[in-house]
DRENDO-1510 file (C-alpha; in Angstrom, 1 decimal, always signed):
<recs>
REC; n; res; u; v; w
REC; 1; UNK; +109.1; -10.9; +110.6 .
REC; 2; UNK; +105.7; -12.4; +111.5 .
REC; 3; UNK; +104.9; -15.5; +110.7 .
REC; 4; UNK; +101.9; -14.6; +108.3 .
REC; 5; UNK; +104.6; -13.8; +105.8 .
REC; 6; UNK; +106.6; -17.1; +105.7 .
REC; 7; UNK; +105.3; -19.9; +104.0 .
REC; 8; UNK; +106.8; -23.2; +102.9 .
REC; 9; UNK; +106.2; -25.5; +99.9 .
REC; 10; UNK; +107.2; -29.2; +100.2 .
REC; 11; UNK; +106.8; -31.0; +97.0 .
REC; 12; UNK; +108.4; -33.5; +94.5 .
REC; 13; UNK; +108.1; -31.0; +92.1 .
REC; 14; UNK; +107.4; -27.9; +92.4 .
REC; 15; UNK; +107.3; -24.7; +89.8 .
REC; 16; UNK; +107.8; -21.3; +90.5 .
REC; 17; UNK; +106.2; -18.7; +88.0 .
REC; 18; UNK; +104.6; -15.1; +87.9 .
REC; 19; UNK; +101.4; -16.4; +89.1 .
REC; 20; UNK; +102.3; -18.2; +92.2 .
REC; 21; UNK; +104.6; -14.3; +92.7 .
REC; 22; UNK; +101.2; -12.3; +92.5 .
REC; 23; UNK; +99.7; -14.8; +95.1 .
REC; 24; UNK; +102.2; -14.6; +97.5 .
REC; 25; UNK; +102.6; -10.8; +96.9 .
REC; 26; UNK; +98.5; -10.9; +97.6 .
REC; 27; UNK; +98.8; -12.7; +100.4 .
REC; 28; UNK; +101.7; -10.5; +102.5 .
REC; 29; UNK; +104.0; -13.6; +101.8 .
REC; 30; UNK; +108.2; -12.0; +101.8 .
REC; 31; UNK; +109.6; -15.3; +102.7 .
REC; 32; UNK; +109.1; -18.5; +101.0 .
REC; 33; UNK; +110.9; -21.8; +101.6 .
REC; 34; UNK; +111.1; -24.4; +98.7 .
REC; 35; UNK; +111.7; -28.3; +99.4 .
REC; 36; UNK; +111.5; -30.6; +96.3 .
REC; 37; UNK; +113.5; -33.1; +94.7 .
REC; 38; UNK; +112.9; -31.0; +91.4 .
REC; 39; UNK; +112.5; -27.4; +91.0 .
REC; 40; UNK; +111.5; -26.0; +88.1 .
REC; 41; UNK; +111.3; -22.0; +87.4 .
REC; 42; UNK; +109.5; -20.8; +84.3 .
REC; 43; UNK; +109.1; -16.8; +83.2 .
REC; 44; UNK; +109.5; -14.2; +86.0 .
REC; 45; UNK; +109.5; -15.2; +89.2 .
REC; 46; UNK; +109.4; -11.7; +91.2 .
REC; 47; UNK; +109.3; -11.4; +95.1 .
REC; 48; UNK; +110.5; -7.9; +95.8 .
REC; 49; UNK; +112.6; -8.1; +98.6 .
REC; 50; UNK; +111.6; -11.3; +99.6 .
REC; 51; UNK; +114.1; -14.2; +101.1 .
REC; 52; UNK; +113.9; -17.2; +99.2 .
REC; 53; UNK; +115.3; -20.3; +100.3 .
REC; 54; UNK; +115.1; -23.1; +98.4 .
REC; 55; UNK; +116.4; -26.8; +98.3 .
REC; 56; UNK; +116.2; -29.4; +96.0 .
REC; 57; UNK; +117.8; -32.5; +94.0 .
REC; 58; UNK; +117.4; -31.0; +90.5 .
REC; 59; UNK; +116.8; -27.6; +89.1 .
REC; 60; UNK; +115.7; -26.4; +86.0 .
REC; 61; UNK; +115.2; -22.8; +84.8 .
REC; 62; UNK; +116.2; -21.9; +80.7 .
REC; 63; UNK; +114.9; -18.7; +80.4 .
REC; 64; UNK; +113.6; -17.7; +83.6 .
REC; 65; UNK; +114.4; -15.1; +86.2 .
REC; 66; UNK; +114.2; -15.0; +89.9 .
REC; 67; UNK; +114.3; -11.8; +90.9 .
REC; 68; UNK; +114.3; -10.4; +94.7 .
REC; 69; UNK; +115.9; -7.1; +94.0 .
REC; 70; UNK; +114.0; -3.8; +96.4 .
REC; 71; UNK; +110.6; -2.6; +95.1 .
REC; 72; UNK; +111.2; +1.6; +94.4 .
REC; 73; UNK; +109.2; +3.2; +97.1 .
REC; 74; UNK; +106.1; +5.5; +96.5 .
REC; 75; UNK; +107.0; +9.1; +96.4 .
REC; 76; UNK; +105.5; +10.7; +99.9 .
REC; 77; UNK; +104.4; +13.9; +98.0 .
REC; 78; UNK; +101.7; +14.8; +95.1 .
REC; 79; UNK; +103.6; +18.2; +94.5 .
REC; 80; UNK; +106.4; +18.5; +92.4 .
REC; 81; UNK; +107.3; +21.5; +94.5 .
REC; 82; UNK; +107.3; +22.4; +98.1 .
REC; 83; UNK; +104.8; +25.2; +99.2 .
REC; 84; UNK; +105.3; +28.6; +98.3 .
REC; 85; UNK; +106.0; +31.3; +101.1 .
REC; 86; UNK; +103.3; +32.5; +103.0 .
REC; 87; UNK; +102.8; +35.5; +105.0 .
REC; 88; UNK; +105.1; +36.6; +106.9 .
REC; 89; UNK; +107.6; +34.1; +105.8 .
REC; 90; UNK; +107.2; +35.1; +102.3 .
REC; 91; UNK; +110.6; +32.5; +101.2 .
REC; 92; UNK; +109.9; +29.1; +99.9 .
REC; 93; UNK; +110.0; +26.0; +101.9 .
REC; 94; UNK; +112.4; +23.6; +102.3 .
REC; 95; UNK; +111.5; +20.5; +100.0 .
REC; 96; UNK; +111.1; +16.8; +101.1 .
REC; 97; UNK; +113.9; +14.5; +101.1 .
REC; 98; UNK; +113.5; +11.4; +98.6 .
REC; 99; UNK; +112.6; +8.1; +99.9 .
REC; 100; UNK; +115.8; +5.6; +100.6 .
REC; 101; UNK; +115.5; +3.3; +97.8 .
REC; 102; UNK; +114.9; -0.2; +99.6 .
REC; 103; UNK; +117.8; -3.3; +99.5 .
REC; 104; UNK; +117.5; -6.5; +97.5 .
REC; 105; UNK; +116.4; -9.8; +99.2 .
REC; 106; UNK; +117.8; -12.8; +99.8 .
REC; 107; UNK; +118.2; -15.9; +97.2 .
REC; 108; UNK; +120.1; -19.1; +99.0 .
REC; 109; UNK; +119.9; -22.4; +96.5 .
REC; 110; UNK; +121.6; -25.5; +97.4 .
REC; 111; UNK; +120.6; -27.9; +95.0 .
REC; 112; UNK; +122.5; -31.2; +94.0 .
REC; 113; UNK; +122.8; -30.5; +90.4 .
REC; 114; UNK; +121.2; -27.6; +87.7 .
REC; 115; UNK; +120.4; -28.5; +84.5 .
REC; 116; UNK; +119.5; -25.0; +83.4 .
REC; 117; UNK; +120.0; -22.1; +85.4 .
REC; 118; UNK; +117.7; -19.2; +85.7 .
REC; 119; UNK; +119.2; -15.5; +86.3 .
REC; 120; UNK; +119.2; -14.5; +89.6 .
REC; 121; UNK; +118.2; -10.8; +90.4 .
REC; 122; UNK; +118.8; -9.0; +94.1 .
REC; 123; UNK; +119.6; -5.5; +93.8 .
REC; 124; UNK; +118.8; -2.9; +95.4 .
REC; 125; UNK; +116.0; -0.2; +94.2 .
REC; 126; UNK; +116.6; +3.1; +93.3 .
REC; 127; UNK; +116.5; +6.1; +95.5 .
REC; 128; UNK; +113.4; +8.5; +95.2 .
REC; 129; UNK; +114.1; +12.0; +93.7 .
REC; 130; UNK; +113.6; +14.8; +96.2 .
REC; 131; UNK; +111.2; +17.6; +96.3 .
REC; 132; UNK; +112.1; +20.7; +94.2 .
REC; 133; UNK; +111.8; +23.9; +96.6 .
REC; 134; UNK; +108.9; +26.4; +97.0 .
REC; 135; UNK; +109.2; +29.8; +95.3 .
REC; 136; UNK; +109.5; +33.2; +96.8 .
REC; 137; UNK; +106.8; +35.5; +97.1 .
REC; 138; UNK; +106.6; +39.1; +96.4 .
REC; 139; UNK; +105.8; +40.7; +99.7 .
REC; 140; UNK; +103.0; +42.8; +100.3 .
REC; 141; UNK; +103.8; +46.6; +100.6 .
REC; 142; UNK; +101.2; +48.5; +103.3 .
REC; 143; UNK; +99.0; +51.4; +102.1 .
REC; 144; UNK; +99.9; +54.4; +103.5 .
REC; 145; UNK; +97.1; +56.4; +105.7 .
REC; 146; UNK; +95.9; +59.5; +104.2 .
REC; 147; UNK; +95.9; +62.6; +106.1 .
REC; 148; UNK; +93.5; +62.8; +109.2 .
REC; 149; UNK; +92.0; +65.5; +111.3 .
REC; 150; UNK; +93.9; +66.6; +114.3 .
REC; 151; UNK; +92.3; +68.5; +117.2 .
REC; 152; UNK; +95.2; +70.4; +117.4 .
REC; 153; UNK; +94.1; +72.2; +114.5 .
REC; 154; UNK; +98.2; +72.7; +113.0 .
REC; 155; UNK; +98.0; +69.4; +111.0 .
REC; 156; UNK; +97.1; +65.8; +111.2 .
REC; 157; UNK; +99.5; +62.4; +112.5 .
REC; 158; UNK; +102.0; +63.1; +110.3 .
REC; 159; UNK; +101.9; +66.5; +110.3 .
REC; 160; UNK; +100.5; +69.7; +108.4 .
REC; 161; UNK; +100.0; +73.3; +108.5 .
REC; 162; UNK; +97.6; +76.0; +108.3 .
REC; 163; UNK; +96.9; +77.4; +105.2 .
REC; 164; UNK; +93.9; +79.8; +106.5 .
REC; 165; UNK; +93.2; +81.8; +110.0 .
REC; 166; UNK; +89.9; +83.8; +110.3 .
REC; 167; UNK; +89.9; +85.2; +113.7 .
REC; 168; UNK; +89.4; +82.4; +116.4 .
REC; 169; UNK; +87.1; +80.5; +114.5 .
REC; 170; UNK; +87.6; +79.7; +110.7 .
REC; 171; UNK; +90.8; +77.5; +109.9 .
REC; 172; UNK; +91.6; +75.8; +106.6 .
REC; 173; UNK; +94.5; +73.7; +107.7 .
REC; 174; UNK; +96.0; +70.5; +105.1 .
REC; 175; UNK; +96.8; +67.2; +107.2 .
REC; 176; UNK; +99.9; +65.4; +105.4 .
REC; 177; UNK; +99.4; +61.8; +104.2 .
REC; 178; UNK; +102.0; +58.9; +105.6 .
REC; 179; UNK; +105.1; +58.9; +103.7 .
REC; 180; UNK; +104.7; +55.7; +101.3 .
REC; 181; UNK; +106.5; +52.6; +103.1 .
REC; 182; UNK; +109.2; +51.1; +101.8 .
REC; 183; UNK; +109.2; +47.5; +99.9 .
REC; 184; UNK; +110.2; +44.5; +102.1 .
REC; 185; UNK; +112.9; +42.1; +100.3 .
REC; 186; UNK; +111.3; +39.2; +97.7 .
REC; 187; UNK; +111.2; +36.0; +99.4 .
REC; 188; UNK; +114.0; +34.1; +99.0 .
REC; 189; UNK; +113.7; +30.7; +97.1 .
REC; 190; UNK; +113.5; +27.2; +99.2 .
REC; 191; UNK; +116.2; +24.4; +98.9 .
REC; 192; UNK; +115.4; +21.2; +97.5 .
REC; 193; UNK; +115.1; +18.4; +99.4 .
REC; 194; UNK; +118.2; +15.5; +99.5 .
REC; 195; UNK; +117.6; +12.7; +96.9 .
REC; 196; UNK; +117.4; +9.2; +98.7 .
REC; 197; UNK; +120.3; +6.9; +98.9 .
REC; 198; UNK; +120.2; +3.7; +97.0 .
REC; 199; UNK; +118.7; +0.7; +98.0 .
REC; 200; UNK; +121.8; -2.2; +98.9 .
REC; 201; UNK; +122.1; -5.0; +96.5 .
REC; 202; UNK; +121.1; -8.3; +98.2 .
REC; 203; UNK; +122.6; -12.0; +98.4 .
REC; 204; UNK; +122.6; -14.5; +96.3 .
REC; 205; UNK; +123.9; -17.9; +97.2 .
REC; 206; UNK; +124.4; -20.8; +95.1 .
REC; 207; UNK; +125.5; -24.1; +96.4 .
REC; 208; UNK; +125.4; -26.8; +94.4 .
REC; 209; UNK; +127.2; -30.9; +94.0 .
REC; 210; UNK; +127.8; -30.3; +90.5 .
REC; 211; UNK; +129.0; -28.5; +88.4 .
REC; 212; UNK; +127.1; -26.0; +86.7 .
REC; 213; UNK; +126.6; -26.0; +82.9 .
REC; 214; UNK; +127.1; -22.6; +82.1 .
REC; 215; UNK; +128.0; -19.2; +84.0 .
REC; 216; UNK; +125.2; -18.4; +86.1 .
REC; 217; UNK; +123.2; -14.8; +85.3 .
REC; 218; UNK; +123.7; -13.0; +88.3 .
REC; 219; UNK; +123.1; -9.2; +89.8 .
REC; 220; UNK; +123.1; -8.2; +93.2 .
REC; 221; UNK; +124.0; -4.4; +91.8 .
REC; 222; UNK; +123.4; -1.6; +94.6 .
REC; 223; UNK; +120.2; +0.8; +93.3 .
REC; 224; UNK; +121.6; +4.6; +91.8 .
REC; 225; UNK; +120.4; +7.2; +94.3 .
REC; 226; UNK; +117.8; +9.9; +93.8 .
REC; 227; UNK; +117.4; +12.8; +91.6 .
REC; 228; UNK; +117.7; +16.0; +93.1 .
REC; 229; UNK; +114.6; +17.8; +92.3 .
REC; 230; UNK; +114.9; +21.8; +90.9 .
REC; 231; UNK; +116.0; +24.6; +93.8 .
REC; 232; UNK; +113.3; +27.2; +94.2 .
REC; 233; UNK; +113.3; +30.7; +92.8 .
REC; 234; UNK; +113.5; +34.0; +94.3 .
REC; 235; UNK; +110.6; +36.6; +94.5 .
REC; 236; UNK; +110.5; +40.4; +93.7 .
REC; 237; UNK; +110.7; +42.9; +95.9 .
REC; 238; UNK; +108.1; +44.2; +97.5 .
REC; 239; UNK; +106.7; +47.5; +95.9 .
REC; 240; UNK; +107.5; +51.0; +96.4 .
REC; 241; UNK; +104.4; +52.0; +98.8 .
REC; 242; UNK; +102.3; +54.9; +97.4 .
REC; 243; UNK; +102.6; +57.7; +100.1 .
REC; 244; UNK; +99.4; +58.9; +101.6 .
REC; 245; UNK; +97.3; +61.7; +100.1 .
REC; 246; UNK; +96.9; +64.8; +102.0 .
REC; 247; UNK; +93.9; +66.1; +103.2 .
REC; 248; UNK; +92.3; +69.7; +103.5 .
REC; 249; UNK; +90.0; +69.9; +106.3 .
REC; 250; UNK; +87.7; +73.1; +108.1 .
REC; 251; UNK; +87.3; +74.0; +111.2 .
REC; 252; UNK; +85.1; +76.4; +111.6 .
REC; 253; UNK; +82.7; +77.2; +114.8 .
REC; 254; UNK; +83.9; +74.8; +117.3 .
REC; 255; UNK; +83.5; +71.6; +114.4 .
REC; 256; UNK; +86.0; +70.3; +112.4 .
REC; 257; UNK; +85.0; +69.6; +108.7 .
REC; 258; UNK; +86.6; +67.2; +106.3 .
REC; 259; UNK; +87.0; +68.1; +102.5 .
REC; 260; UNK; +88.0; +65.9; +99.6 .
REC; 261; UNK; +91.6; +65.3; +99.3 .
REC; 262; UNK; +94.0; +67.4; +98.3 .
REC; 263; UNK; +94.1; +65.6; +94.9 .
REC; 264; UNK; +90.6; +66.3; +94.1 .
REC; 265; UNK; +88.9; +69.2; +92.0 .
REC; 266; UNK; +87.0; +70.5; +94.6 .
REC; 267; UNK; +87.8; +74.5; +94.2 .
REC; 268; UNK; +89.6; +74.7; +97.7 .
REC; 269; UNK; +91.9; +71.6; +97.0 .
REC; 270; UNK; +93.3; +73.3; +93.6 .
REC; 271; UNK; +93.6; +76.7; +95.7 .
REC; 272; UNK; +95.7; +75.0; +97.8 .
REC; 273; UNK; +98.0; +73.3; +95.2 .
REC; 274; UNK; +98.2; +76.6; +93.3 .
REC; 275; UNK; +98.8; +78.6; +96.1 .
REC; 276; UNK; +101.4; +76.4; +98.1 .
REC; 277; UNK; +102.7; +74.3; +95.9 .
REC; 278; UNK; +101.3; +71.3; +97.4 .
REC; 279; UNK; +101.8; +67.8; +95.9 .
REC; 280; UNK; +98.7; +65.5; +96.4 .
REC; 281; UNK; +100.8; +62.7; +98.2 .
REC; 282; UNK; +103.7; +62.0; +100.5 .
REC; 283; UNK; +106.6; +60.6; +99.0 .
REC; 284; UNK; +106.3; +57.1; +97.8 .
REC; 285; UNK; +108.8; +54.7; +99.6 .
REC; 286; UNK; +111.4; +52.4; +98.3 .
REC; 287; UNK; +110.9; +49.2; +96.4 .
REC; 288; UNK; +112.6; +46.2; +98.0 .
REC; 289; UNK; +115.2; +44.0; +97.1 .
REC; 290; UNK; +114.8; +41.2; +94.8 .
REC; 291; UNK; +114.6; +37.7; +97.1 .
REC; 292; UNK; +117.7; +35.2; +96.0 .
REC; 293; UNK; +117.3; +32.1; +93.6 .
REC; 294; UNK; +118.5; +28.7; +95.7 .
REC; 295; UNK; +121.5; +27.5; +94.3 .
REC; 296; UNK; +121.7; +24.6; +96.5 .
REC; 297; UNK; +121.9; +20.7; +94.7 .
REC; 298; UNK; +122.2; +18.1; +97.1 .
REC; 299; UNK; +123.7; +14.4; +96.4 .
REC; 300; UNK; +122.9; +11.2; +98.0 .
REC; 301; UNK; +125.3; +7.6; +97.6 .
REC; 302; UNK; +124.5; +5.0; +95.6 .
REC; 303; UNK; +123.6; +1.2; +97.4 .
REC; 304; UNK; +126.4; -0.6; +98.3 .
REC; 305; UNK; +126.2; -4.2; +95.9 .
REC; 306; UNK; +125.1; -6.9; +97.5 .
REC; 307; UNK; +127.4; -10.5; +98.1 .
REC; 308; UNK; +127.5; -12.7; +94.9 .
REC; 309; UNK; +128.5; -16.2; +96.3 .
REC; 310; UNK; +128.3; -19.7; +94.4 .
REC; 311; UNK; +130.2; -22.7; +94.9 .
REC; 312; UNK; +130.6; -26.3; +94.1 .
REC; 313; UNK; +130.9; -28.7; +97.2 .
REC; 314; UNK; +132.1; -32.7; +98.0 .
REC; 315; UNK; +129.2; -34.5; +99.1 .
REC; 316; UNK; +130.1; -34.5; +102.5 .
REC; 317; UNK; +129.9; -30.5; +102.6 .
REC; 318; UNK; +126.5; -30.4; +100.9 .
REC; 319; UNK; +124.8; -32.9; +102.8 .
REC; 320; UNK; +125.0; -30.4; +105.9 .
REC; 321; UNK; +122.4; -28.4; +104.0 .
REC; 322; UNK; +120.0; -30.9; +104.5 .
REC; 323; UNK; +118.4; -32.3; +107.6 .
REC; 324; UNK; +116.4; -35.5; +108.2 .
REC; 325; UNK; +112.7; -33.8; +107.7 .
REC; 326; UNK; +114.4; -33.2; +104.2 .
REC; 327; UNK; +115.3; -36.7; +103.7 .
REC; 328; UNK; +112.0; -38.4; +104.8 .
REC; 329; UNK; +110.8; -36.2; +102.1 .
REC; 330; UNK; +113.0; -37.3; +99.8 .
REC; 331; UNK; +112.1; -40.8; +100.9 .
REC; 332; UNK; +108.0; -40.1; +100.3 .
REC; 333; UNK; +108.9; -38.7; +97.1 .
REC; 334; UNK; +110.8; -42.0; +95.8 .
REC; 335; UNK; +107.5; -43.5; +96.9 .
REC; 336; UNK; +105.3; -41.6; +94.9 .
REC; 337; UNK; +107.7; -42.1; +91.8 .
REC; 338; UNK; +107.5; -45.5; +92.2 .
REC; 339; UNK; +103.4; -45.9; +92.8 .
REC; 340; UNK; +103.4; -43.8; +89.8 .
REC; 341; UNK; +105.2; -46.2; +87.4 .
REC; 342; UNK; +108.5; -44.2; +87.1 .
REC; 343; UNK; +111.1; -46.5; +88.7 .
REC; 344; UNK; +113.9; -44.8; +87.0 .
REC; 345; UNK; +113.1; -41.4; +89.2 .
REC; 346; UNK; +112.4; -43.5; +91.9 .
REC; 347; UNK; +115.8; -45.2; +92.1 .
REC; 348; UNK; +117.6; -41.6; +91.7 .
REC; 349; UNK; +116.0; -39.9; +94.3 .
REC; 350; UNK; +116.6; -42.9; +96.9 .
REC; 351; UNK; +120.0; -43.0; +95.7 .
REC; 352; UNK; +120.7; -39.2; +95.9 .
REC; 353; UNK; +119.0; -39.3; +99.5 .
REC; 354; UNK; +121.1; -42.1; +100.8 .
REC; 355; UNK; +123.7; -40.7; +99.6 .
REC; 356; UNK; +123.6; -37.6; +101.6 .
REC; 357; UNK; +123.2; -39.7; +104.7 .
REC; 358; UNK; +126.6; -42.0; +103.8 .
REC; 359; UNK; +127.8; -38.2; +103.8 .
REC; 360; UNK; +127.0; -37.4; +107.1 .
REC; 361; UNK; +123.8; -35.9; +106.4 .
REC; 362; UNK; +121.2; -35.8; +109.7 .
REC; 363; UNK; +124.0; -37.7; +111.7 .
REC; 364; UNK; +121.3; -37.9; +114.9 .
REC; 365; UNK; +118.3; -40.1; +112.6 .
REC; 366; UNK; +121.7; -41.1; +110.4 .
REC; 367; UNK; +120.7; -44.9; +111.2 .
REC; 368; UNK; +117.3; -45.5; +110.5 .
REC; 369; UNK; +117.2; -43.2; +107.5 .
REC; 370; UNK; +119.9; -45.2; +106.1 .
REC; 371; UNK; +118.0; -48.3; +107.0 .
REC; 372; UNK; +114.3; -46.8; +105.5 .
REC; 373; UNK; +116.2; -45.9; +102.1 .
REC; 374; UNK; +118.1; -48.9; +101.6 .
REC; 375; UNK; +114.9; -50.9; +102.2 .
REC; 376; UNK; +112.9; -48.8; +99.3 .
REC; 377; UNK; +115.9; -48.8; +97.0 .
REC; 378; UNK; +116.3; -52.4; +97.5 .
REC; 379; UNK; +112.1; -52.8; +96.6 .
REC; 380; UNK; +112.5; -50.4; +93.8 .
REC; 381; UNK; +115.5; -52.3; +92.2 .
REC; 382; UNK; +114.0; -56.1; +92.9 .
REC; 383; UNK; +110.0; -55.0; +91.8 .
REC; 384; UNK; +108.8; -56.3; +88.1 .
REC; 385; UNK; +107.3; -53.7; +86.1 .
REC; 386; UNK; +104.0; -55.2; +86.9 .
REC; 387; UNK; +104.3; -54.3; +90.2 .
REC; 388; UNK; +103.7; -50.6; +89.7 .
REC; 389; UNK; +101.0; -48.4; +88.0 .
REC; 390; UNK; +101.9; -47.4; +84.9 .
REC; 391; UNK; +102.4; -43.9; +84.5 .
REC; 392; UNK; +100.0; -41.5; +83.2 .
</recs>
């Protein structure tokens, strides 16, 4: 993860609301470390997906949410369908698969006591629906050629005969049309595409020194996958192809001489009917098959929920959550309790601090942090009231 989207806020008390969310959302921020001796949530706090880690001596939240759970993904397509067949390929296409939906964060408190707990979201997202499938398409059936001259003189490229013979000169011969081509089969309809799987549900990890007031609120439910999207529907057949018309033509003194077709009124055409019984096409072909409706529906698996964990530990076992930066916050923050006139806070956080470190807290700086807090506790507990600022 780059650093860009870490940040870390080190206060004696800090708040966590919608508004801080939207800034860090802004600002590419996905992981955000909390250190405070009091940490207060108020409305919605929403980091989707984020990692959230956040320690503290007191936390207070009635009413609020925190809420990590996976952001649904954008759907990758405007169309609710996939494309159509085309020539050639006259079946439908294949439609996209649904986006995975995306897993919850991560929410890891370890606080020494909350007053009032806020509900803790990190589910997972829902899978995207898939694509519906394109739609056949009717094919095209190809005209048939009317009937042509042939040099030959006995008929045209798909054949004739000659209805006239004057000596070597004069022929009146009809040139058959193409027989009409037969339909192609409809386009057959596309498959939808495979919903996407549920996002996983996250973790959320309480640790706290106390025991908590109440239940805590918790969800760390896997995301329900995709819809599938409709399959696509089959085409027509193609058309029964109209046969070609047939053609009278002359040939008379060495030049061959085209008349209307055989279907027109010109007084040799309707000669030619009469006389020989001539129709004024080929036959007409077959119409093709009707393309197949998709009857394909496609699942995907829900996200797999996420680990629920909270647990109340002996001193000794929470002070390993915090290290000796920690403390000589918590140390700063007595301080500024105790400039500001509140001796009472004062004297709790230096007494909650050094009693992490008589619990083996930041055994290496064990000594002198012990040493630094007894000092303050012992100036907090032996100073008049005079001797501080009033609070505001």
């Amino acid at each position: 993860m780059p650093e860009k989207s870490r940040l870390r806020i080190v206060g004696r008390r800090v708040e966590l609301d919608a508004t801080l969310a939207r800034t860090l959302l802004a600002g590419g921020i996905t992981q955000l470390a909390v250190d405070a001796d009091q940490l207060r949530v108020r409305g919605e706090f929403a980091l989707p997906g984020g990692r959230l880690h956040l320690r503290c001596r007191e936390m207070v939240g009635s009413d609020a949410i925190i809420d990590v759970s996976g952001r649904t993904p954008p759907t990758p397509w405007s169309e609710a369908s996939a494309a159509s067949g085309t020539a050639p390929a006259v079946d439908g296409q294949r439609g996209q698969d649904g986006v995975a939906g995306v897993a919850g964060g991560v929410v890891r408190i370890v606080c020494q006591r909350v007053r009032s707990a806020p509900r803790l979201l990190a589910c997972g997202s829902c899978g995207g629906d898939s694509q519906g499938g394109g739609k056949g398409v009717q094919p095209t059936t190809a005209s048939a050629s009317n009937g042509a001259f042939n040099p030959r003189k006995t008929g045209g490229r798909f054949g004739g005969r000659v209805l006239k013979k004057f000596g070597l000169s004069y022929f009146l011969s009809v040139a058959y049309g193409e027989p009409g081509h037969d339909g192609a089969r409809g386009g057959d309809g596309g498959p939808p595409g495979r919903p996407g799987r549920g996002g996983d549900g996250g973790t959320i990890d309480v640790t706290i020194g106390e025991a908590l007031p109440a239940a805590l609120d918790t969800g760390v439910e896997g995301g329900p996958p995709g819809g599938c999207a409709a399959p696509g529907k089959g085409a027509k057949g193609g058309d029964a192809g109209l046969g070609g018309q047939h053609r009278l033509y002359r040939y008379q003194w060495f030049k061959d001489s085209i008349t209307p077709l055989l279907g027109s009124r010109a007084p040799e055409a309707a000669w030619a009917r009469r006389t020989f019984g001539l129709a004024s096409r080929a036959a007409s072909g077959k119409a093709g098959a009707d393309g197949s409706d998709s009857d394909v529906r496609l699942t995907a698996a829900a996200g797999a929920p996420g680990v629920r964990l909270c647990q109340t530990l002996a001193a000794n076992e929470l002070a390993v959550a915090f290290d000796a930066d920690f403390l000589r916050q918590a140390k700063l923050w007595a301080e500024q309790a105790r400039t500001r006139g509140d001796a009472e806070a004062a004297a709790a956080i230096a007494r909650w601090a050094l009693s992490l470190v008589e619990a083996n807290a930041a055994t290496a700086e064990a000594t002198s942090l012990r040493q630094a807090l007894q000092q303050l506790l012992s100036q907090i507990e032996s100073s008049p009231v005079s001797d501080v600022v009033p609070r505001s």
